[in-house]
N, C-alpha and C positions, 0 to 999 in steps of 0.2 A: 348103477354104473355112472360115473362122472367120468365127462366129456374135458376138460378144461384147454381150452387152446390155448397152450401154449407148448408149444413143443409138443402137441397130442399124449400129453398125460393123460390116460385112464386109469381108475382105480372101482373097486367096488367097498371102498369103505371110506371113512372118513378121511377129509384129505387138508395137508396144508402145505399152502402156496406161501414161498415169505419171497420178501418183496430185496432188492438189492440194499446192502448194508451200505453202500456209499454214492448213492445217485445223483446225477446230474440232472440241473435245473430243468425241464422237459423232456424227461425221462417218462416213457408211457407205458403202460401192462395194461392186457386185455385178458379179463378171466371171464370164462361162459362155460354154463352146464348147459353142455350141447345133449346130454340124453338125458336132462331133466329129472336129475336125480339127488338134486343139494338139498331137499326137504326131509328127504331117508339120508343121506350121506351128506352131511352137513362139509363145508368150503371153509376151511379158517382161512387169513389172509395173515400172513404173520409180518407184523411192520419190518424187520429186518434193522432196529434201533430209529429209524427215523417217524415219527407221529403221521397220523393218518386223521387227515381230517381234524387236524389241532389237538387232536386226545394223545397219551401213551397208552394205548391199547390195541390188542390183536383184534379184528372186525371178524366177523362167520356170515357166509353167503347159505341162505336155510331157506332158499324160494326157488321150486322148480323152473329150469329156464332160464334164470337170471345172469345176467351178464353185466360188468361194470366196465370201465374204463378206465384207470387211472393216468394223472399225472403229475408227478412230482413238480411240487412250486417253489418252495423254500425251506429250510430249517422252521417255519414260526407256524407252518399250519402242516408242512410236511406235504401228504398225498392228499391229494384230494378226487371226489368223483366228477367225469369230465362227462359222463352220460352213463345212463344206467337202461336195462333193457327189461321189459315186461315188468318193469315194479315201479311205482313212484316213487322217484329220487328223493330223499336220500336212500338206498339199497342196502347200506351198510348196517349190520346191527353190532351195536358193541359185545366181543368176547368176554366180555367181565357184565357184573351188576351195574348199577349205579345207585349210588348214595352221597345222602350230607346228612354234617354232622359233629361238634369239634374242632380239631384243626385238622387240616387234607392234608398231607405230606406222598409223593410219590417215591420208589423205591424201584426201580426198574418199571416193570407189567403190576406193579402193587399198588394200593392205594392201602395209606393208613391213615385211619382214623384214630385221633389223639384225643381222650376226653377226660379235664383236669377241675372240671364241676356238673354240677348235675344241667343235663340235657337230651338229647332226642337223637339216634341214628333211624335215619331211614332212610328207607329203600323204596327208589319212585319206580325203578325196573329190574327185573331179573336177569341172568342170561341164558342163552337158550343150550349152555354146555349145563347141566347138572351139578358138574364140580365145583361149577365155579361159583355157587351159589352157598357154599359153604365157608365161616369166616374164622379164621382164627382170632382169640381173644386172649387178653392178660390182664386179670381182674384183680386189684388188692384194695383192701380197706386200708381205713385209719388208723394210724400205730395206738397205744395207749401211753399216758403219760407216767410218768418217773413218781417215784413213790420221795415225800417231806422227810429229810431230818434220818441219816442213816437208809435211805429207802434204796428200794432195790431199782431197776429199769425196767420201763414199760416194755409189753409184748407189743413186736409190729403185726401187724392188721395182717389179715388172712393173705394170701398168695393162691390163686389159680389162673392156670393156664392153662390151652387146648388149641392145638397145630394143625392146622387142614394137613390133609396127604399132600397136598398140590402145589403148599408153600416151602420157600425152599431157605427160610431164615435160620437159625439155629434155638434152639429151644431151652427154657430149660432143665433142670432133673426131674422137673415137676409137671412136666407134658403128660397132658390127660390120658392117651393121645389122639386126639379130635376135636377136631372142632363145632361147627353151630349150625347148623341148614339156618337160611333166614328169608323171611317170606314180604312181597313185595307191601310194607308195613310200618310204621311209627314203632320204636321200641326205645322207650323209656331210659335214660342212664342214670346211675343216682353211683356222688363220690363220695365217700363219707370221710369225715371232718375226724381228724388227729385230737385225742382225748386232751383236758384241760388238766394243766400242771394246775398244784396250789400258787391262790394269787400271791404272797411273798413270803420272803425267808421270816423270822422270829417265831419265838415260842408263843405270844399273845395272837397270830393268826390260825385261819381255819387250814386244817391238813389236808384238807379232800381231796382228793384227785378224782380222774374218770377217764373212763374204755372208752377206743377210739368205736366210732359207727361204720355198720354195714357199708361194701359196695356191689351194686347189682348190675347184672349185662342178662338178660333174657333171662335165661334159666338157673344163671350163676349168679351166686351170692358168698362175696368173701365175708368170713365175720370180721369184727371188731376188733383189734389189739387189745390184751386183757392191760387194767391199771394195774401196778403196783405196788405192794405193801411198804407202808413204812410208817414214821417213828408208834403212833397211836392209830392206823386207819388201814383194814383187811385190801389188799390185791384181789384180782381177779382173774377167770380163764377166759380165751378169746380164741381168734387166730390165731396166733401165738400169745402165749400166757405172761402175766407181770411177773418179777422177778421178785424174793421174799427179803422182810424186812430185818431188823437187826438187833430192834432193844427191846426189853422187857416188856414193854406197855405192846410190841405188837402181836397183832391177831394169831401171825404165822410168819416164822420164818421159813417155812417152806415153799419154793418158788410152785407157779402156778400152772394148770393144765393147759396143751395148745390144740390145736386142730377139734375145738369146743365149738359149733358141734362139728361131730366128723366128717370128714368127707376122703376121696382115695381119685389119688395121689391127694397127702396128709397137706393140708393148706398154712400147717405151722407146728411148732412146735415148742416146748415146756420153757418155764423162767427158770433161774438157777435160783441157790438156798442162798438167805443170808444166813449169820449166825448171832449169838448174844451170851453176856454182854459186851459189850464194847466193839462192836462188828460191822463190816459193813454187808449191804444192797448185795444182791445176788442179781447178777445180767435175766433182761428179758429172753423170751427166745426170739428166732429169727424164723424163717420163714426154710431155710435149711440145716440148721441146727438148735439143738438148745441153749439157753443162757449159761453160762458158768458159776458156777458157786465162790461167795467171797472166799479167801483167802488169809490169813494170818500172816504178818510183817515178822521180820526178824531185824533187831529186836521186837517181841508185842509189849503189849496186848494190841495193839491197834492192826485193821485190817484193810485189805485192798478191797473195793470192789470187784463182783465178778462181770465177767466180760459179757456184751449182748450179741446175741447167736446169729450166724451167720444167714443174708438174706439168701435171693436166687436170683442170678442171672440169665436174663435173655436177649435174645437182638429183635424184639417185634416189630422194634421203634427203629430197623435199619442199623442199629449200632448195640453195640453189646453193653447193656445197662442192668445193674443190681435194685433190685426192691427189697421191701421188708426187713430192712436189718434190725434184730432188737437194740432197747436201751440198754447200755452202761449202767452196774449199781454204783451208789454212792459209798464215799469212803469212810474211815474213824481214826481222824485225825494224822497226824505227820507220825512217823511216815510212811503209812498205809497211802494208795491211789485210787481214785475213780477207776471203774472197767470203761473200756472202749468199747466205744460203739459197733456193733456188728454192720458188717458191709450192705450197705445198700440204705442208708440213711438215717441208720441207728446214733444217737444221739449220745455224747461220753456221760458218765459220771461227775458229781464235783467232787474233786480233791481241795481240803479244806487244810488249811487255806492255802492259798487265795483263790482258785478255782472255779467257776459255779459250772453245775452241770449244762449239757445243751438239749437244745429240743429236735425233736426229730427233723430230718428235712421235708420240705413239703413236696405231696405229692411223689413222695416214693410208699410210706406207709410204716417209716420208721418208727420203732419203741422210743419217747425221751427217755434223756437221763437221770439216773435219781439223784437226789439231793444226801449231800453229805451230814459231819456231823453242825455242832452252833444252829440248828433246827432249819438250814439251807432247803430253798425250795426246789421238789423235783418239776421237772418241764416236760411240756408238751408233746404230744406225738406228733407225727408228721401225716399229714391228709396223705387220702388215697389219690 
């Protein structure tokens, strides 16, 4: 049973105290667990929007006995403790973990962690709620690049995500839904790099392209954006899969497998077909749809590229942002067009001419675009 004086609040279970939403400078609160019961029935102190002790976070009183003092000093450190009773000050334990790691961005009671190269989250404390020691994540890889010369558009890089219960952002279709218990630990981030477009357009260079690389958070691992098929060089499956090529010499016009290998909820999904001869790129897939398949002009023979597959959007980051959109296939000739790029930093197609395709954006996990016809080079995927 907790004692709290203040107004002889008793409860026999957990209790919280929140603190006035718009306090005056000397403004004081006395909490005491007068039946010495806050180590079984934990005391949250909920700041009521102004900082406690310079932090944005709720504090938990978890020592039998203990009694604080507060008193409000300014907007810049908020509350602070003015004496503390039976514990060595400071009394207060923060209601949240604590971690660094990336860049810090605050959200309310949230702390997000932004990580746009490979580096290290850790966690130097726990907190003593259970819940709260669970993180939500939003993991994507490296888009794959746009297939050379008729080529289709790269797959973006895999997409996973998992929502603690607790958080109250909006998620998206692709919510695991769960998120990560994490223990008070060094853990690893690795972001993987958007696959490499062919170095330039003409027929005397190399057509190669390449799948974008893994990214990892603890237990998650998004795969790679699959590359692209085009004029002379096979596509591949990934995260979401490369979109399929167009002319004779290639491997396949059929666009490529997504969610390689699988996981649930599907982390991506298929490129679209190109066709031959005289055709263009079939779209990568996206991360919530698949690529589209080229299309025939009226008049033809010449074709449009197909479109790259729609990414997923989330708000993790506080605001509602798209990842993984696949690449744009490349076109065949006027007046066929490059596909556009699927949402969330899918890169278009080139329409030829004058056109060149684009590369994915960085740091969403976009497919590039493929390259059209005159043997135009497809481009880059976009890093996770």
């Amino acid at each position: 049973v907790h004692g709290v004086q203040m107004g002889g609040v008793i409860t026999s279970q957990d209790l919280t105290v929140t603190l006035p939403s718009s306090p005056a400078v000397g403004t004081e609160m006395i909490i005491i667990d007068s039946s010495g019961s806050a180590a079984t029935n934990n005391i949250t102190i909920g700041r009521g929007g102004s900082k406690i002790k310079g932090g944005c976070s709720d504090v938990v009183l978890n020592t039998d006995r203990i009694g604080v003092r507060l008193i409000y000093s300014d907007a810049n450190q908020g509350w602070i403790t003015v004496t503390s009773a039976n514990e060595t000050a400071p009394s207060l334990s923060p209601l949240g973990m604590t971690a660094t790691g990336g860049t810090i961005t605050t959200s309310g009671d949230y702390k997000i962690h932004t990580f746009t190269s490979d580096a290290t989250f850790s966690v130097s404390s726990l907190s003593p709620v259970p819940a709260n020691n669970i993180v939500s994540y939003m993991v994507v890889a490296g888009g794959g690049a746009g297939g050379k010369g008729h080529g289709g558009g790269g797959g973006a890089g895999g997409f996973r995500e998992g929502k603690s219960s607790s958080d109250s952002y909006t998620a998206s279709p692709l919510n695991a839904p769960a998120g990560i218990t994490v223990t008070a630990t060094d853990c690893p981030i690795t972001i993987g790099g958007g696959g490499a477009g062919a170095p330039s357009p003409g027929p005397g260079t190399p057509y190669t392209n390449t799948s974008g690389s893994n990214s990892v958070f603890s237990t998650i691992t998004s795969a790679g954006g699959g590359k692209a098929a085009g004029w002379t060089h096979a596509g591949a499956t990934g995260g979401s899969g490369g979109g399929g090529g167009s002319q004779p010499q290639t491997p396949s016009t059929s666009g490529y497998a997504g969610n390689t290998p699988p996981v649930s909820p599907p982390q991506g999904n298929s490129g679209g077909n190109g066709n031959t001869p005289k055709g263009g790129g079939g779209g990568g897939g996206g991360a919530t749809a698949s690529g589209t398949n080229t299309t025939n002009t009226s008049p033809g023979p010449n074709s449009n590229g197909g479109n790259g597959g729609a990414g997923a959007t989330t708000s993790i980051s506080a605001s509602a942002t798209a990842y993984a959109g696949g690449g744009g296939g490349g076109n065949y000739f006027y007046p066929g067009t490059g596909g556009t790029g699927g949402a969330g930093g899918g890169g278009a197609g080139a329409t030829v001419s004058p056109t060149p395709a684009v590369a994915g954006s960085v740091n969403t996990g976009g497919g590039g675009g493929g390259g059209g016809a005159c043997y135009t080079a497809g481009k880059a995927g976009g890093s996770g």
